[in-house]
C-alpha positions as a Markdown table, in Angstrom:
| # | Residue | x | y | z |
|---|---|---|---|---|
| 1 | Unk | 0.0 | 0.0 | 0.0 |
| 2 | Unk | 1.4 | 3.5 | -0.5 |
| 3 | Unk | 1.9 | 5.8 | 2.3 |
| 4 | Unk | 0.7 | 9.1 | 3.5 |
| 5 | Unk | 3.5 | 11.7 | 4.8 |
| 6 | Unk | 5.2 | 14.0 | 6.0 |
| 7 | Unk | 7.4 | 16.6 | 4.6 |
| 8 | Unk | 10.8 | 15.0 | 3.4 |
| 9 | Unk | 12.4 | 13.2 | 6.0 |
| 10 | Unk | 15.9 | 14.2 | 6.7 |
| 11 | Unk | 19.2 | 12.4 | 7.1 |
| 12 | Unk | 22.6 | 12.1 | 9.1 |
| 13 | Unk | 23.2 | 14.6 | 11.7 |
| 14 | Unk | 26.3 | 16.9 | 10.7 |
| 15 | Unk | 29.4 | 15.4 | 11.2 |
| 16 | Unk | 28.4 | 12.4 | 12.5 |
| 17 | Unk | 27.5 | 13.9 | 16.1 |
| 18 | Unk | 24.2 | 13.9 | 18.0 |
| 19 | Unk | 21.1 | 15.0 | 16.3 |
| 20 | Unk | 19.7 | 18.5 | 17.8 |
| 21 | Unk | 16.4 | 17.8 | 19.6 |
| 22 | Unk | 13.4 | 20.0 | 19.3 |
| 23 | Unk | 10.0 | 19.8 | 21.2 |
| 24 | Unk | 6.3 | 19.3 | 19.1 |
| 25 | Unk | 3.3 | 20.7 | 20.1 |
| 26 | Unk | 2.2 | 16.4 | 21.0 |
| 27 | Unk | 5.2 | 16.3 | 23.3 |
| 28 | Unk | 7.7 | 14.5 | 21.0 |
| 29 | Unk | 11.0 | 15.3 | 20.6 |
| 30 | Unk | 11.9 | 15.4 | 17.4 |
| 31 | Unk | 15.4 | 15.2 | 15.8 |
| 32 | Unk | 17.0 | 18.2 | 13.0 |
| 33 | Unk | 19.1 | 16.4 | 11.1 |
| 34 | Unk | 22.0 | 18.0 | 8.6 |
| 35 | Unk | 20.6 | 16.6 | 4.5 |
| 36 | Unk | 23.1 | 14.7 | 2.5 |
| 37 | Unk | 23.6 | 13.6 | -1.1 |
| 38 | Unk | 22.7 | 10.5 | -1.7 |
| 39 | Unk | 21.1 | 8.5 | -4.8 |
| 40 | Unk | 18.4 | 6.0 | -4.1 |
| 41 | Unk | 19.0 | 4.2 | -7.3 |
| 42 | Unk | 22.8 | 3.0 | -6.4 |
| 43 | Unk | 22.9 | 0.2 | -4.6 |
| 44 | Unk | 25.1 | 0.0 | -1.7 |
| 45 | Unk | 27.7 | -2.4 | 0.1 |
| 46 | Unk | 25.6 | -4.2 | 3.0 |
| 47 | Unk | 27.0 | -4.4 | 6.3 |
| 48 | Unk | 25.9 | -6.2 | 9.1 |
| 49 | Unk | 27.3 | -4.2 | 12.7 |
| 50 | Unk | 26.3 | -6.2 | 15.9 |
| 51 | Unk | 25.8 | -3.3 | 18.5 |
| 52 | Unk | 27.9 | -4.9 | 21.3 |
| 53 | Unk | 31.1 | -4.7 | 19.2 |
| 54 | Unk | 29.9 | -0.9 | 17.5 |
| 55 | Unk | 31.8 | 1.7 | 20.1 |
| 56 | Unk | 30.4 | 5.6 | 20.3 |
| 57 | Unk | 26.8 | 4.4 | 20.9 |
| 58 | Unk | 24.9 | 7.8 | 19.8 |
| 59 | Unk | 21.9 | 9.4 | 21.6 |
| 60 | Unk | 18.9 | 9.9 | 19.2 |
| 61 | Unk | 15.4 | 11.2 | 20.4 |
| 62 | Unk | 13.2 | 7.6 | 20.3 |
| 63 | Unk | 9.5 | 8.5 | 19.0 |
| 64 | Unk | 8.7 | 5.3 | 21.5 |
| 65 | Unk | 9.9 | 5.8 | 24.3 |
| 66 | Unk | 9.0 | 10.0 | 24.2 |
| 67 | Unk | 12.8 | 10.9 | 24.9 |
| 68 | Unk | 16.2 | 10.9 | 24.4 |
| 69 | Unk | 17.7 | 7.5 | 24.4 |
| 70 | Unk | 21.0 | 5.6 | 23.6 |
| 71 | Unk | 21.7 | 4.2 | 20.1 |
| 72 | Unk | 23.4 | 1.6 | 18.2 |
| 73 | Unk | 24.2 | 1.3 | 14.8 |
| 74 | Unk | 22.9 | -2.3 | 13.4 |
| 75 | Unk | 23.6 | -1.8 | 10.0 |
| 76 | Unk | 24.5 | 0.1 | 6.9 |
| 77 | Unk | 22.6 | -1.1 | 3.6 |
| 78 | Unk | 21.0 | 0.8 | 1.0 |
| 79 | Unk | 23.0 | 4.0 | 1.7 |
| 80 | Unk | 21.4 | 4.3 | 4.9 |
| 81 | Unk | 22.4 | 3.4 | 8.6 |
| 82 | Unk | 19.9 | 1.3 | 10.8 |
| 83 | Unk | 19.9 | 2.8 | 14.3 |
| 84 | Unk | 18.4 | 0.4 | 16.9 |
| 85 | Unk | 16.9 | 2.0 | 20.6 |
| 86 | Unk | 18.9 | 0.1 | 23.1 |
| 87 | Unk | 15.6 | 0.9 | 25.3 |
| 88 | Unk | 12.5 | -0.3 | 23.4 |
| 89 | Unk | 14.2 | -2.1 | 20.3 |
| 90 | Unk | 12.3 | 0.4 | 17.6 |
| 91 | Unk | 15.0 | 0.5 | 14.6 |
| 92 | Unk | 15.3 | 3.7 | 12.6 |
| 93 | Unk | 16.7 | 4.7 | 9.1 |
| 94 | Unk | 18.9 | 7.3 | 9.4 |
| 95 | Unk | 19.7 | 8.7 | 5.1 |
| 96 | Unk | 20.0 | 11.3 | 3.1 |
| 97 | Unk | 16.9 | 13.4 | 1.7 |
| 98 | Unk | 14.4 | 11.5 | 1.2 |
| 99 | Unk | 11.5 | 12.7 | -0.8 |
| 100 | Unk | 7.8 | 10.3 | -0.1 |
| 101 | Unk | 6.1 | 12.7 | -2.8 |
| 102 | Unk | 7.9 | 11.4 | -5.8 |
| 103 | Unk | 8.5 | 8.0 | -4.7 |
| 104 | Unk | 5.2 | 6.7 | -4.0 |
| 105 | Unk | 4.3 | 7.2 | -7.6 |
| 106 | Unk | 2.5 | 4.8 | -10.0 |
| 107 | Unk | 6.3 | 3.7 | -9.9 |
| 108 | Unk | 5.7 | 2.2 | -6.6 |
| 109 | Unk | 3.1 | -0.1 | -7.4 |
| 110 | Unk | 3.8 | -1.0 | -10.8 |
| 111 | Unk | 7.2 | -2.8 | -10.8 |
| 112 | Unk | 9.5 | 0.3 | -11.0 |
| 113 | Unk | 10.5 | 0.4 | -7.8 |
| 114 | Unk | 12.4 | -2.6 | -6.5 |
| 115 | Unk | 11.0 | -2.4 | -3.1 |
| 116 | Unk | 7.8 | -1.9 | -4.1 |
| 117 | Unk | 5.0 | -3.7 | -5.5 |
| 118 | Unk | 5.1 | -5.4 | -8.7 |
| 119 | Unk | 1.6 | -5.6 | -10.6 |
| 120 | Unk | -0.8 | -4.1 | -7.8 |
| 121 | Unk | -3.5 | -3.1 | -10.1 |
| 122 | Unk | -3.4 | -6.9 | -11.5 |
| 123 | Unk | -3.7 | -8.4 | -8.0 |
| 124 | Unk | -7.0 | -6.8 | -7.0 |
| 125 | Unk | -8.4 | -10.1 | -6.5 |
| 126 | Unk | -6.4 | -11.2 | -4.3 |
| 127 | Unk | -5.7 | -7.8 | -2.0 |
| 128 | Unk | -9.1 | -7.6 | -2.3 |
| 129 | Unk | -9.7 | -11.1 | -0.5 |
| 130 | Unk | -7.0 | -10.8 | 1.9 |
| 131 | Unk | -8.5 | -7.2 | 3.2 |
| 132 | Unk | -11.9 | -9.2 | 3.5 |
| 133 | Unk | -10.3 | -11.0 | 6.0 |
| 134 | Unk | -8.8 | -7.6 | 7.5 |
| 135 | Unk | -12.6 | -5.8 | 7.7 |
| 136 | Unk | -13.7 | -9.4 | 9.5 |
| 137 | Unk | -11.1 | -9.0 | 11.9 |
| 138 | Unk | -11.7 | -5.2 | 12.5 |
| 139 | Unk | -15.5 | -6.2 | 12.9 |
| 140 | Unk | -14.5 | -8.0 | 16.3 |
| 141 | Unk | -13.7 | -5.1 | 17.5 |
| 142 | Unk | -16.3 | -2.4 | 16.1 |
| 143 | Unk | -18.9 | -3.5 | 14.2 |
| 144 | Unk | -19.7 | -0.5 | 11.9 |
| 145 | Unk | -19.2 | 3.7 | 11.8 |
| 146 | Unk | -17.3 | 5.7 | 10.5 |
| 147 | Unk | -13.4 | 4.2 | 8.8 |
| 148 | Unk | -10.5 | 6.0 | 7.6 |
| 149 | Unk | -7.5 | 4.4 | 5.8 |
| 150 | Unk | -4.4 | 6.5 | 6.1 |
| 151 | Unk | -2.2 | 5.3 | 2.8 |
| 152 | Unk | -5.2 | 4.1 | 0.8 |
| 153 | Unk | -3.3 | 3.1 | -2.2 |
| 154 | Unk | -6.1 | 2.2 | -5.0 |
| 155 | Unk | -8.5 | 2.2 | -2.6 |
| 156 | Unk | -9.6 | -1.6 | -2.5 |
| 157 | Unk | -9.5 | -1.9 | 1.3 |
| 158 | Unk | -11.9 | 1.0 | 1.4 |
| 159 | Unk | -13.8 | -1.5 | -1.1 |
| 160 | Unk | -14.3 | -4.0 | 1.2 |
| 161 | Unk | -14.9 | -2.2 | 4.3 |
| 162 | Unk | -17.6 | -0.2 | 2.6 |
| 163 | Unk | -20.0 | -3.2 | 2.8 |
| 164 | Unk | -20.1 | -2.2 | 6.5 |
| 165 | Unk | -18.9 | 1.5 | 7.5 |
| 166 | Unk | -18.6 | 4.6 | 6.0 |
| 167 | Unk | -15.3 | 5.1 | 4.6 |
| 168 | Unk | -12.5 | 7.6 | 3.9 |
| 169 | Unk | -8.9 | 7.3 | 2.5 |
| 170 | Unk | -5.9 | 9.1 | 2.2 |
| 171 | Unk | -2.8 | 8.3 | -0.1 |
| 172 | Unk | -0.2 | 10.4 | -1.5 |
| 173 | Unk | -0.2 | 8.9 | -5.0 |
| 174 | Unk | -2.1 | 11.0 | -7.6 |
| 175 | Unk | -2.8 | 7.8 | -9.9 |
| 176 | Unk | -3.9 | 5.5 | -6.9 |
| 177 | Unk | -6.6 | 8.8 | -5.3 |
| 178 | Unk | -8.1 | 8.9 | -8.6 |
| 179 | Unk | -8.7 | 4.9 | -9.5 |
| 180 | Unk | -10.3 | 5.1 | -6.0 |
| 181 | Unk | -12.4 | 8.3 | -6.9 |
| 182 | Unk | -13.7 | 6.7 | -10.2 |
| 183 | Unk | -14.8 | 3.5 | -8.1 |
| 184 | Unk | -16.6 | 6.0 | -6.1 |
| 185 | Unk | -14.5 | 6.2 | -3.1 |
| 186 | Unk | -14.1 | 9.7 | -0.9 |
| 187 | Unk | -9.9 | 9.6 | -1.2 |
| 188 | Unk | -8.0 | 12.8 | -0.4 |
| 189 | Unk | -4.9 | 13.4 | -2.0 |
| 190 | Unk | -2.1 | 14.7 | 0.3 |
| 191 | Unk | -0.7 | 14.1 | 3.6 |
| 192 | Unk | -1.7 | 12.6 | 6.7 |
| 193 | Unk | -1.6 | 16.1 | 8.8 |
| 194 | Unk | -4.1 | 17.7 | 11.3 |
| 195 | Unk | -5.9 | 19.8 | 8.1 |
| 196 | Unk | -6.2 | 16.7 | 6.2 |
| 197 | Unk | -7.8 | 14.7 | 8.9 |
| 198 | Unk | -10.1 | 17.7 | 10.3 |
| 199 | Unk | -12.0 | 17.6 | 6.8 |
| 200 | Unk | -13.1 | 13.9 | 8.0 |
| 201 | Unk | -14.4 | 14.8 | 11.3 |
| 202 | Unk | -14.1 | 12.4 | 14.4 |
| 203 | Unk | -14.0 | 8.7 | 13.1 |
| 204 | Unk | -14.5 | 5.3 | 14.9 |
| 205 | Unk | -12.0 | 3.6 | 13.5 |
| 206 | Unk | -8.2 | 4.2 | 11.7 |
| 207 | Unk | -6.6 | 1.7 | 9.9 |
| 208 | Unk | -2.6 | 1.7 | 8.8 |
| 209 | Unk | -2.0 | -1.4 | 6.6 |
| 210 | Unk | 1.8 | -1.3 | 6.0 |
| 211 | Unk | 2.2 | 1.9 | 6.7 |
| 212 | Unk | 3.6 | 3.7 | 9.8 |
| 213 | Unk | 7.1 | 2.3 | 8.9 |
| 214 | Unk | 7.0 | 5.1 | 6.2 |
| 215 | Unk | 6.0 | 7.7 | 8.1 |
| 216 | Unk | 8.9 | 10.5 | 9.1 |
| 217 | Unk | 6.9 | 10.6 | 12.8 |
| 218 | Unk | 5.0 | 7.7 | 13.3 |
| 219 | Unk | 4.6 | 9.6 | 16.9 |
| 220 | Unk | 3.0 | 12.6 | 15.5 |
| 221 | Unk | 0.8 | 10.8 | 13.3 |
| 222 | Unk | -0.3 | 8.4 | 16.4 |
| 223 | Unk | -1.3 | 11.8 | 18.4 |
| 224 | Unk | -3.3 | 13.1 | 15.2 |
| 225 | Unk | -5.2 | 9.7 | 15.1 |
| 226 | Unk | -6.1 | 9.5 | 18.9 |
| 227 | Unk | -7.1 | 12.9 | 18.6 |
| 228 | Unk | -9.2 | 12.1 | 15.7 |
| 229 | Unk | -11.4 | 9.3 | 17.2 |
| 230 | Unk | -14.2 | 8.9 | 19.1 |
| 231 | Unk | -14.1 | 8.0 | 22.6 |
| 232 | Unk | -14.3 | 4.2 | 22.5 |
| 233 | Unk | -12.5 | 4.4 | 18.9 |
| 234 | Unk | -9.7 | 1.8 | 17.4 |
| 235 | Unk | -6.8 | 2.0 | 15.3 |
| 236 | Unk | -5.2 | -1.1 | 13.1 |
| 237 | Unk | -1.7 | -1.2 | 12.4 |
| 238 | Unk | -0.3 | -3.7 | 10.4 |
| 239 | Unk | 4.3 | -3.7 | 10.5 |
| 240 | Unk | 7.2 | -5.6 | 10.6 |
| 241 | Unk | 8.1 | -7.2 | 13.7 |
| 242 | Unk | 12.0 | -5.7 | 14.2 |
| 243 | Unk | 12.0 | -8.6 | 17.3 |
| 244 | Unk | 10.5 | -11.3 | 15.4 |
| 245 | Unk | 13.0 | -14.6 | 15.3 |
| 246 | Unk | 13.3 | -13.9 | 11.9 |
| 247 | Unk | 14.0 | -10.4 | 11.8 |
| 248 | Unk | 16.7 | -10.9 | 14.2 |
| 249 | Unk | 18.5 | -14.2 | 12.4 |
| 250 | Unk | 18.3 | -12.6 | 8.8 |
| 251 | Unk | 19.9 | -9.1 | 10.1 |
| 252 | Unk | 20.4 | -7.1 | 7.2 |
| 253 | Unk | 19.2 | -8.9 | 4.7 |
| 254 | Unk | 15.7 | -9.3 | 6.4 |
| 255 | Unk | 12.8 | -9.0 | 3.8 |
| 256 | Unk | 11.4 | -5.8 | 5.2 |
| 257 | Unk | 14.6 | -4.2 | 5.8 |
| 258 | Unk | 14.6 | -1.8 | 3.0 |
| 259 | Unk | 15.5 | 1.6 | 3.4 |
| 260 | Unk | 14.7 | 4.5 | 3.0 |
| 261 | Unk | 11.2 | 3.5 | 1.9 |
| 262 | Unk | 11.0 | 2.1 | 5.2 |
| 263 | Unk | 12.3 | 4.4 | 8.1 |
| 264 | Unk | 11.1 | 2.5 | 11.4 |
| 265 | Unk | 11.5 | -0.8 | 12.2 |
| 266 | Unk | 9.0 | -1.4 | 15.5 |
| 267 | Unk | 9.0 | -3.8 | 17.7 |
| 268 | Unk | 5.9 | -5.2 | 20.1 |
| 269 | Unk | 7.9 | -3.5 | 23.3 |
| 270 | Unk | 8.5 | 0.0 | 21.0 |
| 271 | Unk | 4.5 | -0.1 | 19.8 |
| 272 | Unk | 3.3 | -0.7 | 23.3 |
| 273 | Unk | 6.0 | 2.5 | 24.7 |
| 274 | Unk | 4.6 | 4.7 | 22.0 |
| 275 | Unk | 0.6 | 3.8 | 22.0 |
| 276 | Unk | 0.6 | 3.9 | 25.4 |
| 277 | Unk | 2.3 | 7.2 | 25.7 |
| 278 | Unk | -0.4 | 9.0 | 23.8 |
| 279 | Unk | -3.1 | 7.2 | 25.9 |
| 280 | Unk | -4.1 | 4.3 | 24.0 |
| 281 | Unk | -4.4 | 0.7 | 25.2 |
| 282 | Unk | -3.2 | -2.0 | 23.5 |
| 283 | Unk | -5.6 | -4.8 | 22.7 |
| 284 | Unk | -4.0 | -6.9 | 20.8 |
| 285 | Unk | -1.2 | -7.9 | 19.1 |
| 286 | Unk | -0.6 | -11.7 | 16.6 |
| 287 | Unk | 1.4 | -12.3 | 13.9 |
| 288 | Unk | -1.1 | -13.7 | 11.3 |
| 289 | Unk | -1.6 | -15.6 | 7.9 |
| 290 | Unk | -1.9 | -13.8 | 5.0 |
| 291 | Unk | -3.0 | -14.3 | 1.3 |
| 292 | Unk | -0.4 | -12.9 | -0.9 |
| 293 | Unk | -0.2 | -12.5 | -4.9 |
| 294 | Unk | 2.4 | -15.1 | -5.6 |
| 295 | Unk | 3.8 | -12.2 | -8.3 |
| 296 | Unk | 5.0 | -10.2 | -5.4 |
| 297 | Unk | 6.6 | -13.0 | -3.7 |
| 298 | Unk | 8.3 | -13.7 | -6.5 |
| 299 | Unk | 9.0 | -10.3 | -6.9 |
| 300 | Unk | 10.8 | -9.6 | -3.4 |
| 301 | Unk | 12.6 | -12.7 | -3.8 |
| 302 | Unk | 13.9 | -11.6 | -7.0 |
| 303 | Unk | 14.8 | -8.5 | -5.0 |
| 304 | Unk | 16.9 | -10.4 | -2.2 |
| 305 | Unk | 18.3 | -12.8 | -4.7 |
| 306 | Unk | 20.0 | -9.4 | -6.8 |
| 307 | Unk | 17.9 | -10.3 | -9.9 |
| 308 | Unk | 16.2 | -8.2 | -12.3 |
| 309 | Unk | 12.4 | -8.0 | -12.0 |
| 310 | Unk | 10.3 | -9.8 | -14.8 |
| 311 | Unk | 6.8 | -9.5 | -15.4 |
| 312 | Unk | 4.6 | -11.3 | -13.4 |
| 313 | Unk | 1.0 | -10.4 | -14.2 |
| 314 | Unk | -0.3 | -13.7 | -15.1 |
| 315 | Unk | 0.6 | -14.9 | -11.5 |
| 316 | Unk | -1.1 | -11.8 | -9.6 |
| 317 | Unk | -3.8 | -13.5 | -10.1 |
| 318 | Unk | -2.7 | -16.4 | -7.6 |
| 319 | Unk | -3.0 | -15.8 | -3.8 |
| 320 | Unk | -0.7 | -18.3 | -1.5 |
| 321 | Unk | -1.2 | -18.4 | 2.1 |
| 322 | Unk | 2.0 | -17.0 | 4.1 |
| 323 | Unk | 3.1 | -16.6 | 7.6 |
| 324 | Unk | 6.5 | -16.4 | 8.2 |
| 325 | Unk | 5.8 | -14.8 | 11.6 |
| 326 | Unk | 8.0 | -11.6 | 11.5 |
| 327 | Unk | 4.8 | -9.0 | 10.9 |
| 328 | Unk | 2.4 | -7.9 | 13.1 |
| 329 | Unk | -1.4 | -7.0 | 14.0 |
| 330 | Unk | -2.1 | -4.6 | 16.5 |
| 331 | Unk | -5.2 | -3.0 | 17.5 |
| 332 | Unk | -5.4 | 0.5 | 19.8 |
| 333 | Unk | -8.3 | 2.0 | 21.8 |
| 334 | Unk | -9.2 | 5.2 | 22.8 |
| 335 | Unk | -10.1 | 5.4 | 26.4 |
| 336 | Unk | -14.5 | 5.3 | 26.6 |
């Protein structure tokens, strides 16, 4: 799915020192960092860095645990540094500028991009099945009112969820807002912000499938969304698992580990620290199945392997059962 943000997300602080903290208006402290060169099309020498043997651990402001905290550097891969909270675990991409506007594109979900998605359009069948599953699920916990997706992408959650609430999306990709618009969907173009999510009024539930690892502050965002829903109100996330057993054996060259498309790596500890800092409890948590166009698994595996991409449409049309146990489900509620 594509992903609402923020302004470009900046990278390495100057000189390799401390990042300079500031204060937001939800409390978090949020780091300025110094913008480097850097293209996102060369691919760069993977390293892995176990933190025990990495000296000059640096302090970075953690979006988790709501302060300043000591980190180490995991890895370097992609151009980028992975910076892990010795506190909550919550990994963070540290790169150069880093522009979500003109990288979640049609690109993105049409191949281009080799961490993206490669036929979306031509697995609608099977997104569309799997998010059936994902409105059931949500339906345990809220039965109908008013949804909003934050990163919509062609709108074929919203699809599905229709059949029981009344539904509102947001995506950043032009192409994606208007295939939902011509299916009749209400999709806003733009960012995830506080004018953005005013226009939609108070909502019962928020969903974020695959998306607050793209976000430049997942925190902020989080605030918006509590402050956004009804007393009583949920939010779905759906993210890697950074403390998964399989996250942790394949290091570096984990699936998900692809920056900067993906700038935070969370954790069950880090999700609980932040969610619960901004006064939601947290329900529940699993690590389930999902039905996945077998052209996208073939896709990322291409990807890992360091093979070109090939087209795959015939095989969007297949949906395999998957669970390799290193993503997550978590659902969030507003105090009554």
């Amino acid at each position: 799915m594509s992903r609402t943000s923020a302004p470009r997300h900046r990278g390495r602080p100057r000189g390799g020192g401390d990042a300079v903290v500031t204060r937001t208006k939800h409390g978090t402290i949020d780091p300025v960092f110094e913008v480097k060169a850097n293209s996102l099309q060369t691919p760069s020498l993977e390293i892995a860095l176990p933190g025990a043997e990495t000296p000059g651990a640096a302090t970075r402001a953690c979006p988790a645990c709501g302060g300043a905290r000591n980190h180490v550097l995991r890895f370097r891969t992609n151009g980028c540094d992975i910076l892990q909270c010795e506190s909550c675990g919550l990994g963070r991409t540290e790169t150069s500028e880093f522009d979500p506007a003109t990288y979640y594109t049609e690109d993105y979900f049409s191949g281009r991009h080799a961490d993206g998605y490669s036929d979306y359009l031509g697995a609608e069948l099977v997104l569309r099945r799997e998010f059936a599953h994902s409105v059931d699920f949500i339906r345990t916990y809220r039965r109908s009112g008013k949804l909003l997706e934050l990163g919509a992408a062609y709108g074929f959650f919203l699809m599905e969820a229709a059949r029981h609430f009344d539904v509102a999306g947001i995506e950043l990709a032009a192409d994606a807002v208007e295939h939902g618009r011509r299916a009749g969907l209400n999709v806003v173009q733009g960012m995830a912000d506080e004018a953005t999510l005013r226009q939609f009024g108070h909502m019962d539930v928020i969903v974020l499938l695959d998306v607050i690892e793209h976000l430049p502050d997942p925190r902020e965002t989080l605030a918006l969304c509590h402050r956004q829903l009804n007393p009583g109100g949920i939010v779905v996330i759906t993210t890697g698992d950074f403390g998964s057993p399989l996250a942790r054996l394949a290091g570096v060259r984990w699936r998900l580990m692809t920056p900067p498309q993906h700038l935070w790596f969370f954790t069950q500890e880090s999700m609980r620290r932040m969610s619960g800092g901004l006064g939601f409890s947290m329900e529940h948590v699993d690590h389930p199945w999902k039905i996945v166009p077998a052209s996208l698994i073939v896709f990322q595996l291409r990807r890992m392997l360091g093979m070109r991409s090939a087209g795959m449409t015939s095989a969007g049309r297949v949906g395999i059962p998957v669970n390799l146990f290193d993503a997550m489900r978590l659902v969030l509620r507003k105090a009554s």
